[in-house]
TORKOL-4160 file (C-alpha; in steps of 0.2 Angstrom, whole numbers, padded with zeros to 4 digits, m for minus):
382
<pt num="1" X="0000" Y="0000" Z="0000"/>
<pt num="2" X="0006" Y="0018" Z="m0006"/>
<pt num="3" X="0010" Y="0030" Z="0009"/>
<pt num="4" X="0002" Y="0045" Z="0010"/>
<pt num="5" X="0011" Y="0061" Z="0011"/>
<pt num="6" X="0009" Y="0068" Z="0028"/>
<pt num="7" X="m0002" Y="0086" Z="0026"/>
<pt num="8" X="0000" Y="0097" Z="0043"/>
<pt num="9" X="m0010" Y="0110" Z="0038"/>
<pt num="10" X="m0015" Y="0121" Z="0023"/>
<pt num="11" X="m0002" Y="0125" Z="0011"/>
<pt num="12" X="0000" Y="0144" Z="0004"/>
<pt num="13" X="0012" Y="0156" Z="m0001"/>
<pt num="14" X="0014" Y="0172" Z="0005"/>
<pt num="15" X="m0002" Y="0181" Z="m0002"/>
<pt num="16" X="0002" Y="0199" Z="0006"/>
<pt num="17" X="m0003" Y="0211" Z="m0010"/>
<pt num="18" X="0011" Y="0218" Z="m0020"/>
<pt num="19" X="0004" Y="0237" Z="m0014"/>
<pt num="20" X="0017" Y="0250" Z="m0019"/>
<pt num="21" X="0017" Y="0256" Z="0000"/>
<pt num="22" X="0016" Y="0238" Z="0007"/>
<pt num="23" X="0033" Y="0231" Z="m0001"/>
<pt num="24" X="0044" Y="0244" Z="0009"/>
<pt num="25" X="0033" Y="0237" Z="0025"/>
<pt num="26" X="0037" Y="0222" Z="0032"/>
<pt num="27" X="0021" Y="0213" Z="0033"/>
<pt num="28" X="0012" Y="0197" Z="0043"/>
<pt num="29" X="0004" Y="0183" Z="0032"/>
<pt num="30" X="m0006" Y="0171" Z="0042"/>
<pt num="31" X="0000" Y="0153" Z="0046"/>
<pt num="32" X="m0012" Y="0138" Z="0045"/>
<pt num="33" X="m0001" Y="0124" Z="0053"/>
<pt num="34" X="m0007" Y="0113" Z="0068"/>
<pt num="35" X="0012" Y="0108" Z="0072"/>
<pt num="36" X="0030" Y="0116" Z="0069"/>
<pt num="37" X="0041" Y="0108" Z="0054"/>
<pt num="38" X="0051" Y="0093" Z="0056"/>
<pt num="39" X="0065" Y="0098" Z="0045"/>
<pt num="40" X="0072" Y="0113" Z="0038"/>
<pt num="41" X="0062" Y="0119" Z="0025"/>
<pt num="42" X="0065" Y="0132" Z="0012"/>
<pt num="43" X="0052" Y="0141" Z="0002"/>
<pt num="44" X="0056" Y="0149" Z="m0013"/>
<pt num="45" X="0043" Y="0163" Z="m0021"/>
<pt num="46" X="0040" Y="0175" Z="m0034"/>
<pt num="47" X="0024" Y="0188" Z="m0036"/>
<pt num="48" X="0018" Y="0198" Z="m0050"/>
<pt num="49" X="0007" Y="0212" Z="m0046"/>
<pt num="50" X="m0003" Y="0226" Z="m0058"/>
<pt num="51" X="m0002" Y="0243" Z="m0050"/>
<pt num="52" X="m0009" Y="0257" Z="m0060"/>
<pt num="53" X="m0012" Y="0275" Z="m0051"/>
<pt num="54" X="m0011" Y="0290" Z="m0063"/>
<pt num="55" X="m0003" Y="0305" Z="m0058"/>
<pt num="56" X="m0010" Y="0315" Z="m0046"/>
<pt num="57" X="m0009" Y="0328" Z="m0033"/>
<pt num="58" X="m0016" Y="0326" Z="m0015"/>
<pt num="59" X="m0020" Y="0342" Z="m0003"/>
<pt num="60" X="m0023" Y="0343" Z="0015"/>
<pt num="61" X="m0028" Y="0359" Z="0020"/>
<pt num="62" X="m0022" Y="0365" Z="0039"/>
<pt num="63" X="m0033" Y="0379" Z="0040"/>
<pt num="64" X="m0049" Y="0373" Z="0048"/>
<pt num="65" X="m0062" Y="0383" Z="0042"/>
<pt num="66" X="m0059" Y="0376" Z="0025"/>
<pt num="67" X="m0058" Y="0358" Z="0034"/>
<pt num="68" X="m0074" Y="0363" Z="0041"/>
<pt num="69" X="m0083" Y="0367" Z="0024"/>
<pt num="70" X="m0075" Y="0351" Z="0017"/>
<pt num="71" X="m0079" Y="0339" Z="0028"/>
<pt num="72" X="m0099" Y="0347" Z="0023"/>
<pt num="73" X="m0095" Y="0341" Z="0003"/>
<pt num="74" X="m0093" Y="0329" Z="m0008"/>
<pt num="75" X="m0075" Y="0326" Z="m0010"/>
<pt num="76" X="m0075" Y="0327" Z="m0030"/>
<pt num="77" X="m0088" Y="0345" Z="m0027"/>
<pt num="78" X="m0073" Y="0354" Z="m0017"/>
<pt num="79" X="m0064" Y="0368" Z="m0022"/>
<pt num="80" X="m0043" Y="0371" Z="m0015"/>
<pt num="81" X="m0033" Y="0385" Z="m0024"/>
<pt num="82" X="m0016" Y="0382" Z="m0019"/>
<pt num="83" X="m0004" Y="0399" Z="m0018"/>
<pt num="84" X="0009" Y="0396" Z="m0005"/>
<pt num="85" X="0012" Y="0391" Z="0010"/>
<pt num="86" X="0010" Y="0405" Z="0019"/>
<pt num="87" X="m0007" Y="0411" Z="0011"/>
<pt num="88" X="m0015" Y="0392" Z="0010"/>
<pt num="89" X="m0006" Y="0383" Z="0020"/>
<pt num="90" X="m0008" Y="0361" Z="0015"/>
<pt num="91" X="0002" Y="0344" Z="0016"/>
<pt num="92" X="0003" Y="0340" Z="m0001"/>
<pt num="93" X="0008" Y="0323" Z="m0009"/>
<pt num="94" X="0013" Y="0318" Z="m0027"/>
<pt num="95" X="0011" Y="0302" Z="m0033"/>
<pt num="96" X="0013" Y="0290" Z="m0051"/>
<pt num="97" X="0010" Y="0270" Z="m0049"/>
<pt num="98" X="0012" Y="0262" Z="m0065"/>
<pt num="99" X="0020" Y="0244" Z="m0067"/>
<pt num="100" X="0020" Y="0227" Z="m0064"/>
<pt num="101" X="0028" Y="0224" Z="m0048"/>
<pt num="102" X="0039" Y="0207" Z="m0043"/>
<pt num="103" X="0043" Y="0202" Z="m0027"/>
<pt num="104" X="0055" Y="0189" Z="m0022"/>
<pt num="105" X="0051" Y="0180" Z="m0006"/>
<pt num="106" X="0065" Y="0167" Z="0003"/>
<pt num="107" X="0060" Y="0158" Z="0017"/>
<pt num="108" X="0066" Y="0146" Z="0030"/>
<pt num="109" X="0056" Y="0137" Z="0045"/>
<pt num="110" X="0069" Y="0129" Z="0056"/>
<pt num="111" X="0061" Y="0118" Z="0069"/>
<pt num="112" X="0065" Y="0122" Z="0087"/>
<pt num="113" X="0057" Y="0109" Z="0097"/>
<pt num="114" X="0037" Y="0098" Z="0097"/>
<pt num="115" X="0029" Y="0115" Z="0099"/>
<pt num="116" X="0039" Y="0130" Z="0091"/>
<pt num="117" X="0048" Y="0133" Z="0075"/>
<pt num="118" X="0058" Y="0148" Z="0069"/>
<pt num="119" X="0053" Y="0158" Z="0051"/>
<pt num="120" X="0066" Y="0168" Z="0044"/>
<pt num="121" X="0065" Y="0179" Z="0028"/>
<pt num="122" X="0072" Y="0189" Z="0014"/>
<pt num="123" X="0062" Y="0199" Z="0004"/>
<pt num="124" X="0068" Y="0207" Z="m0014"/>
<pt num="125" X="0057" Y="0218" Z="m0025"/>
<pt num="126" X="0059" Y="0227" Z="m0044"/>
<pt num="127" X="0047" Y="0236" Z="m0053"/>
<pt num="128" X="0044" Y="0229" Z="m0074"/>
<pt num="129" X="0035" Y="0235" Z="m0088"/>
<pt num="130" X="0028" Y="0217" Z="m0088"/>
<pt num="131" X="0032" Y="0213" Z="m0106"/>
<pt num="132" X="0026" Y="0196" Z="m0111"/>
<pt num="133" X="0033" Y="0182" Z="m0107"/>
<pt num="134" X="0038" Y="0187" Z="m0089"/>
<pt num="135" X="0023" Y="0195" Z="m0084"/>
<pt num="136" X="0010" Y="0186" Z="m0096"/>
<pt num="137" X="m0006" Y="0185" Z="m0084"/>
<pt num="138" X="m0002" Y="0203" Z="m0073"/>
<pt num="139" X="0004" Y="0213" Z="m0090"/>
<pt num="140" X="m0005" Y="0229" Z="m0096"/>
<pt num="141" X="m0008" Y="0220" Z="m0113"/>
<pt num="142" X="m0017" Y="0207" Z="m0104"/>
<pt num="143" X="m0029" Y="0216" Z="m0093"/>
<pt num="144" X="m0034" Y="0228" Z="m0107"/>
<pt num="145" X="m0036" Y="0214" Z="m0117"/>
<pt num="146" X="m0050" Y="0207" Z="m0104"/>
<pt num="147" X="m0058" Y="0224" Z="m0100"/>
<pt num="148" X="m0061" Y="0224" Z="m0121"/>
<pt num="149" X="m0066" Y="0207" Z="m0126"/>
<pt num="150" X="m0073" Y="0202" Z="m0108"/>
<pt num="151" X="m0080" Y="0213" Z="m0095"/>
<pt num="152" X="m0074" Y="0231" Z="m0091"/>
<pt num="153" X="m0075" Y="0242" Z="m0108"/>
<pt num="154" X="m0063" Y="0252" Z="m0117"/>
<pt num="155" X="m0047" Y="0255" Z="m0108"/>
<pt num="156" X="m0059" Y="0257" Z="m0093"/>
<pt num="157" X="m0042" Y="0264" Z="m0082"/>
<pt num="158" X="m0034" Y="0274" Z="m0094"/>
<pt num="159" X="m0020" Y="0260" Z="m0095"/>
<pt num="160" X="m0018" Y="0264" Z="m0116"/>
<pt num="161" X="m0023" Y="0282" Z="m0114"/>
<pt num="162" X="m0007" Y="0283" Z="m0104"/>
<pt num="163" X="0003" Y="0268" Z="m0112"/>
<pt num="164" X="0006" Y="0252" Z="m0109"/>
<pt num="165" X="0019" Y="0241" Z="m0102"/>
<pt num="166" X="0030" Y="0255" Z="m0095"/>
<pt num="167" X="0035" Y="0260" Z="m0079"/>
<pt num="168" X="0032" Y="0278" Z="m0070"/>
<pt num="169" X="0032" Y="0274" Z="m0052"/>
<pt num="170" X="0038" Y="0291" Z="m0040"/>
<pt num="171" X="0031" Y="0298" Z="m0024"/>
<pt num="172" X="0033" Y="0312" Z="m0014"/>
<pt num="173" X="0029" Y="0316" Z="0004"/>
<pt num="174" X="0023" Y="0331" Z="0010"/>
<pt num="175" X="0040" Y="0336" Z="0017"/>
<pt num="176" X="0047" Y="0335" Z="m0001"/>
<pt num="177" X="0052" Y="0316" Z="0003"/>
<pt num="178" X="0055" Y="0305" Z="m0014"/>
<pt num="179" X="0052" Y="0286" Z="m0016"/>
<pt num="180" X="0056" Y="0281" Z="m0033"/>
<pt num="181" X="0059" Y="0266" Z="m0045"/>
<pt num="182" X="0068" Y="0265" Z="m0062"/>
<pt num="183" X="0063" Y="0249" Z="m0074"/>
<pt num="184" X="0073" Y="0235" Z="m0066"/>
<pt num="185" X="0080" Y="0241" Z="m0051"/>
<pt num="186" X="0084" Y="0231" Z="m0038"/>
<pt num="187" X="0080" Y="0234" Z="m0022"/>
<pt num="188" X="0082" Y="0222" Z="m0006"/>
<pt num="189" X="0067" Y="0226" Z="0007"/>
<pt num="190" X="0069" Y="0218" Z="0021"/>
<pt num="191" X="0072" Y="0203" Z="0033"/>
<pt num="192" X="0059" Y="0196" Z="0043"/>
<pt num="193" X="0056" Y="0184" Z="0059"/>
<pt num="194" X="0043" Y="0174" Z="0068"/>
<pt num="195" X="0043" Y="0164" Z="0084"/>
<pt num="196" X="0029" Y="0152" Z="0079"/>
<pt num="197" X="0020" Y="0144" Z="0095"/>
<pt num="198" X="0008" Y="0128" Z="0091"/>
<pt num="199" X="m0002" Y="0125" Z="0110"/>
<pt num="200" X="m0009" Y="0106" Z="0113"/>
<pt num="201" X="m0024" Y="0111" Z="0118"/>
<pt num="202" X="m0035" Y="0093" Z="0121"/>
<pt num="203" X="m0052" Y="0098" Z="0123"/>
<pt num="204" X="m0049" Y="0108" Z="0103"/>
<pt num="205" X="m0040" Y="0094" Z="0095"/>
<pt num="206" X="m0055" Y="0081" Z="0099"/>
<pt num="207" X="m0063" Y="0093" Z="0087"/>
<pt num="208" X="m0051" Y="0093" Z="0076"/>
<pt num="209" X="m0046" Y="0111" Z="0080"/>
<pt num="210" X="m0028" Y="0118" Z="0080"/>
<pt num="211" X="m0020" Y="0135" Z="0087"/>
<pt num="212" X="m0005" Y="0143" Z="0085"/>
<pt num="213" X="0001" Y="0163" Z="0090"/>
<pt num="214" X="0018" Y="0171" Z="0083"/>
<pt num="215" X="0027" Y="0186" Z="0085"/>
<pt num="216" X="0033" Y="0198" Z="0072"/>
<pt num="217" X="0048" Y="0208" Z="0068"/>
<pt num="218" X="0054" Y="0214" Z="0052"/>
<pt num="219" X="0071" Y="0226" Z="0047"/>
<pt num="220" X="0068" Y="0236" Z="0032"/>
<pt num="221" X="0083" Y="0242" Z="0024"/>
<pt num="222" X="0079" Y="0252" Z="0008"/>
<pt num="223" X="0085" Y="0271" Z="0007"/>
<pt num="224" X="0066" Y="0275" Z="0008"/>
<pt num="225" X="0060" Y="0266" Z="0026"/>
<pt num="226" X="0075" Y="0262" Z="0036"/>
<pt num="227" X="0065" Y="0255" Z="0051"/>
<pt num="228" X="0060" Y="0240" Z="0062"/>
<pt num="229" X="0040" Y="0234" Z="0062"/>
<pt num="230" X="0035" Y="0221" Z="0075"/>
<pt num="231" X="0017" Y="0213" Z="0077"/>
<pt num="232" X="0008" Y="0199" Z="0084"/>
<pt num="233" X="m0004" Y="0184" Z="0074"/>
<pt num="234" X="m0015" Y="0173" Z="0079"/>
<pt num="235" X="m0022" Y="0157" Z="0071"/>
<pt num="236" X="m0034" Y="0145" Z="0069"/>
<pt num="237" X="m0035" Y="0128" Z="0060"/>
<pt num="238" X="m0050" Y="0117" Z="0056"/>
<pt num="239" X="m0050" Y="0099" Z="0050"/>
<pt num="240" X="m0063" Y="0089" Z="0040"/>
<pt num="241" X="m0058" Y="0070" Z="0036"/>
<pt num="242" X="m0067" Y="0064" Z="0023"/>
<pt num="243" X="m0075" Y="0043" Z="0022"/>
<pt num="244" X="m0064" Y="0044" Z="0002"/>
<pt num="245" X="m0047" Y="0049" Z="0013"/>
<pt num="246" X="m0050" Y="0066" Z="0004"/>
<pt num="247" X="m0050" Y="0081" Z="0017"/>
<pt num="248" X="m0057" Y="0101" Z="0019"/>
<pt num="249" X="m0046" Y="0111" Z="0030"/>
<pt num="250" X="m0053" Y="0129" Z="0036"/>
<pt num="251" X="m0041" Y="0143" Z="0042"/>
<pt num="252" X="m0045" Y="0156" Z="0052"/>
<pt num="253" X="m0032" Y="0173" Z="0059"/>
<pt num="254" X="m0027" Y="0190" Z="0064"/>
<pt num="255" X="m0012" Y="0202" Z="0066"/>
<pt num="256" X="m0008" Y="0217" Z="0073"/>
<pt num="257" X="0010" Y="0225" Z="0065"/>
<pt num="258" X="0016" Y="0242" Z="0073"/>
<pt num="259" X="0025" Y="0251" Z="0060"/>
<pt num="260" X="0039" Y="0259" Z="0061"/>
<pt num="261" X="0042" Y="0255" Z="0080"/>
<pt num="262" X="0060" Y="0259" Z="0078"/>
<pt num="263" X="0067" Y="0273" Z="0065"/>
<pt num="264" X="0085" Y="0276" Z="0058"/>
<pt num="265" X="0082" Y="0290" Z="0046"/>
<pt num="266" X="0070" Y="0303" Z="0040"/>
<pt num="267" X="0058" Y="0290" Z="0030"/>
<pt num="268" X="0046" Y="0293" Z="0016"/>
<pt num="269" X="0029" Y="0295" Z="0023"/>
<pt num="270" X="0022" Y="0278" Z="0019"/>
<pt num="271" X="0006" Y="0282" Z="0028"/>
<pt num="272" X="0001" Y="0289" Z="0047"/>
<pt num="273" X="m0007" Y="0275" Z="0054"/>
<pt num="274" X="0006" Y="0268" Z="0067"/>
<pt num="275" X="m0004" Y="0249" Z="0068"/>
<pt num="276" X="m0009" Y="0239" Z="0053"/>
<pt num="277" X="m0021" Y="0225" Z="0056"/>
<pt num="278" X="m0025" Y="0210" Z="0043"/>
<pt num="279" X="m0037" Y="0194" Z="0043"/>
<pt num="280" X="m0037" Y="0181" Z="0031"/>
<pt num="281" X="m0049" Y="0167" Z="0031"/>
<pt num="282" X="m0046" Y="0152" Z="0021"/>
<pt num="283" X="m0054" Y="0136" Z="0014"/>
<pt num="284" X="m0045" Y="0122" Z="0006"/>
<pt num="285" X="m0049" Y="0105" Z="m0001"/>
<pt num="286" X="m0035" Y="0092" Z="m0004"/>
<pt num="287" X="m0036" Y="0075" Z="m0016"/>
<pt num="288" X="m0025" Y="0064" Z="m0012"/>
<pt num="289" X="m0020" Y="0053" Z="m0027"/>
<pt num="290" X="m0015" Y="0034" Z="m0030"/>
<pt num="291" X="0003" Y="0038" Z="m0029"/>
<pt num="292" X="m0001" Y="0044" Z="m0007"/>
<pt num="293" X="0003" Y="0062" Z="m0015"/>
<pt num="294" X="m0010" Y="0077" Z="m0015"/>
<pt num="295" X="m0016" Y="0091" Z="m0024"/>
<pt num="296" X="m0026" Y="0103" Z="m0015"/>
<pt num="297" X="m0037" Y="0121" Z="m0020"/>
<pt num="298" X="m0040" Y="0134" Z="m0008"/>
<pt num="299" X="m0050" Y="0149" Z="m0010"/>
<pt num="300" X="m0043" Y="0164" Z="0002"/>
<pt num="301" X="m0050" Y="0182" Z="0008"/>
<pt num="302" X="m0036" Y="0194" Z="0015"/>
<pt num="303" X="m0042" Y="0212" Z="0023"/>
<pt num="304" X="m0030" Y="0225" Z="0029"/>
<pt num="305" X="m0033" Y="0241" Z="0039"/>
<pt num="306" X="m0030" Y="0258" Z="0029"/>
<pt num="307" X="m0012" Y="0265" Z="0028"/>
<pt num="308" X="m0018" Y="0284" Z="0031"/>
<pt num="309" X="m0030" Y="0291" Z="0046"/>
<pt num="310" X="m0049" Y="0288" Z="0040"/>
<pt num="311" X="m0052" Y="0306" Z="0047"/>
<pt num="312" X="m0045" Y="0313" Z="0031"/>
<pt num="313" X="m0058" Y="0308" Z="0022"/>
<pt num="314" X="m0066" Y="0325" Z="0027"/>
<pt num="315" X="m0053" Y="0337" Z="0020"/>
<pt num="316" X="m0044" Y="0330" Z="0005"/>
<pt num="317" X="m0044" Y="0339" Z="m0011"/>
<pt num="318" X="m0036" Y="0330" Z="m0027"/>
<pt num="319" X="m0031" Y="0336" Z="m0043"/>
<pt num="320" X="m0030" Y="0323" Z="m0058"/>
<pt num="321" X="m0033" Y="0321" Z="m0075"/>
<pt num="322" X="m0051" Y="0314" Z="m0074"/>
<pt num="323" X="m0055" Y="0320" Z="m0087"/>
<pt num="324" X="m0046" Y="0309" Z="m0097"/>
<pt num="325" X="m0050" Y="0293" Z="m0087"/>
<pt num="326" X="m0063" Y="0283" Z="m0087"/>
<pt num="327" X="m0064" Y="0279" Z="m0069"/>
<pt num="328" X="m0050" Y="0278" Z="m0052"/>
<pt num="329" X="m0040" Y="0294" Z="m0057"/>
<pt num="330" X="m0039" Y="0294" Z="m0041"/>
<pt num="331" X="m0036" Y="0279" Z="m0035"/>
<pt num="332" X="m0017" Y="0284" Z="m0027"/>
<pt num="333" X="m0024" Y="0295" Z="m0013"/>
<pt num="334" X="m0041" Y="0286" Z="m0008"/>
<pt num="335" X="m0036" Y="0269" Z="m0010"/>
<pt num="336" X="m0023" Y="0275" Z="0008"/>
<pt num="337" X="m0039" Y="0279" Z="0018"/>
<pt num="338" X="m0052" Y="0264" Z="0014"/>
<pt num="339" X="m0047" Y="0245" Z="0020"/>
<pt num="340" X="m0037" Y="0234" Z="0007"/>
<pt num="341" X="m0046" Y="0217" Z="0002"/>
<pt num="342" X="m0042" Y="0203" Z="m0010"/>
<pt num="343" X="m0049" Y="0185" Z="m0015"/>
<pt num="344" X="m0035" Y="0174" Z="m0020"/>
<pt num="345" X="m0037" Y="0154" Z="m0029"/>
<pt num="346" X="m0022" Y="0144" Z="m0023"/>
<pt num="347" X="m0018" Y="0128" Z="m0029"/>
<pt num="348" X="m0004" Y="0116" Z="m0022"/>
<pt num="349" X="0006" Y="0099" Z="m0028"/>
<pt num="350" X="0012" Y="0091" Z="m0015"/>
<pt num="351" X="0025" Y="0076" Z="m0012"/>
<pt num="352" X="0035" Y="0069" Z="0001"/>
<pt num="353" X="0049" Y="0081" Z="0000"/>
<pt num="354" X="0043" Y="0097" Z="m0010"/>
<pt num="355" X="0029" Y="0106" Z="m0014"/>
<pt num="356" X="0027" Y="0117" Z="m0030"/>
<pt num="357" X="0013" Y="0131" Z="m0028"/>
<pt num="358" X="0002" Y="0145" Z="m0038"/>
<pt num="359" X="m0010" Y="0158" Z="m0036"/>
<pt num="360" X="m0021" Y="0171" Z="m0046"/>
<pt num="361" X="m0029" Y="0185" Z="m0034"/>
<pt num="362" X="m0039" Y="0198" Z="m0038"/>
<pt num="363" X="m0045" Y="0215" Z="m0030"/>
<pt num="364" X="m0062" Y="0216" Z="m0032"/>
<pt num="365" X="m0063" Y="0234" Z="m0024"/>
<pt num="366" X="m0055" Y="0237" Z="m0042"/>
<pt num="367" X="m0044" Y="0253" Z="m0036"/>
<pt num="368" X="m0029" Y="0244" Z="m0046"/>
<pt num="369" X="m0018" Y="0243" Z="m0030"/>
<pt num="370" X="m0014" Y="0229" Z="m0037"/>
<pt num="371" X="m0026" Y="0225" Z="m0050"/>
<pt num="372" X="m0025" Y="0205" Z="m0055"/>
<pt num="373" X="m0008" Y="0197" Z="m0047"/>
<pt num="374" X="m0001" Y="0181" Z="m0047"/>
<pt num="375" X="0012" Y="0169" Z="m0039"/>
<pt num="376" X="0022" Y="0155" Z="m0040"/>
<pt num="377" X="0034" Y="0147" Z="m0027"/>
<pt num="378" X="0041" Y="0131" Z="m0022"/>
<pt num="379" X="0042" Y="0124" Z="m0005"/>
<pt num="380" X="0056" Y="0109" Z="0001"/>
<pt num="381" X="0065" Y="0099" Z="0015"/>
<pt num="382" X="0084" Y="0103" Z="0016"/>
């Protein structure tokens, strides 16, 4: 009789969206396991993200009788005319997002004893134009092609009005702070650790229910956010046996991440909102073939907390091309004050030693940040 590979949870990649403000931050994706690893294991990842913000320019006023009046009108019915500082005193910020985004993930999970295991990370980043064949499913050519032939319209962002497959991807803070990215620039984000915990609680595993807590810390290390982040996540895991020796697992969890916590220069303002806070709930069916391997789909939602203080929402004035744009011209300033959320289809090979693994996710708030993106990784013992 064929063994069968031993399944300890539910198998994903990282699936933290390739957000232009999110790859400088280092992040918590949720964990799905009952038990630590029993070897060291290495995952290997790459992501493919859309973004696409036109250029625009955000004000904040300071004065408060304008705030006042603002916060009593529609944001796309207000009326700001900039001078100077002096005579109409405002933050302002300057932003462009347009490329395909690839983020290079390396992992290791190093057991530590029956209840704790070490994760330890690099991640890399670049920004593309996304010509084909290295960006074929998140290129500009291929989501303009769905928005004509499928659902959407005519270049219903302003992707061909503006070009395709290019990048223009520049920020700057309201201190005059720049964050940029030239067409295949390297940039090495950040390292990452997590103390993974998995408690044997008895009266949850009769029901099949599994727990495990973590903390966070992450360095980032670009000339745009020298800082540390640190954070907390908790996690639940639900198992269904099936009578075929086919399975459903449900996973359940939360973080917290302080941002920022430690500083070590005068960082670009990636957003005023000290905590970020993310849930994901996930559900995945495994098959398990004549071989004792498995394949498994799972379907995930991800939410994150907004990156800029919701009170803003009253105050802001924008200035874009909208004219020229069928709909998000403004996508690069709202998208920081609402909550972020995606649905992602995963899919997963799995034999005794290695795993390879793929995902498409979509945002179906549609504010393009990103629009579709994909993954691919691969998951072994050393």
């Amino acid at each position: 009789m064929t063994d069968t590979v031993y399944k300890p949870g539910i198998d994903k990649l990282n699936l933290l969206s390739t957000h232009p403000f999110g790859i400088y931050i280092s992040r918590i994706s949720q964990n799905f396991k009952k038990e630590p690893v029993s070897d060291v294991t290495m995952r290997l990842q790459q992501q493919s993200g859309n973004v696409f913000q036109p250029e625009l320019k955000a004000y904040l006023p300071e004065d408060p009788s304008i705030r006042e009046d603002f916060s009593n009108t529609t944001w796309f019915f207000r009326i700001f005319d900039f001078q100077d500082q002096e005579t109409t005193p405002a933050q302002i910020f300057d932003f462009e997002f347009d490329a395909v985004l690839k983020v290079y993930r390396v992992d290791l999970e190093i057991p530590i004893n029956a209840k704790s295991e070490l994760q330890i990370g690099l991640r890399g980043f670049t920004a593309v134009k996304g010509n084909y064949p290295f960006s074929y499913f998140s290129s500009d050519s291929s989501i303009e092609w769905f928005h004509s032939n499928v659902a959407g319209g005519e270049d219903a962002f302003g992707r061909r009005f503006y070009g395709l497959n290019q990048v223009n991807f520049e920020y700057i803070d309201a201190r005059g702070r720049e964050l940029s990215m030239q067409h295949g620039e390297l940039f090495l984000g950040g390292m990452e650790a997590a103390y993974h915990y998995y408690p044997k609680v008895d009266w949850l595993e009769r029901k099949q229910i599994y727990a495990n807590l973590a903390l966070h810390s992450g360095w980032n290390i670009t000339r745009f956010n020298r800082s540390v982040d640190a954070g907390v996540s908790a996690d639940l895991l639900k198992e269904w046996n099936m009578k075929n020796g086919n399975f459903w697992k449900l996973g359940i969890g939360g973080s917290v991440l302080r941002r920022n916590l430690l500083e070590f220069d005068q960082n670009v303002d990636l957003g005023n909102n000290d905590f970020l806070g993310s849930g994901e709930i996930m559900v995945e069916w495994t098959d398990i073939t004549d071989r004792g391997n498995y394949n498994s789909l799972g379907l995930n939602y991800q939410e994150q907390t907004r990156y800029r203080k919701k009170a803003e929402e009253d105050y802001f004035y924008l200035e874009g091309d909208w004219s020229s744009i069928n709909a998000g011209w403004h996508n690069a300033f709202t998208t920081l004050l609402e909550s972020l959320s995606s649905w992602t289809l995963h899919y997963t090979h799995g034999r005794e030693r290695i795993q390879y693994l793929v995902y498409v996710k979509e945002d179906l708030k549609v504010n393009n940040a990103p629009d579709l993106e994909s993954g691919i990784g691969v998951r072994f013992k050393l």
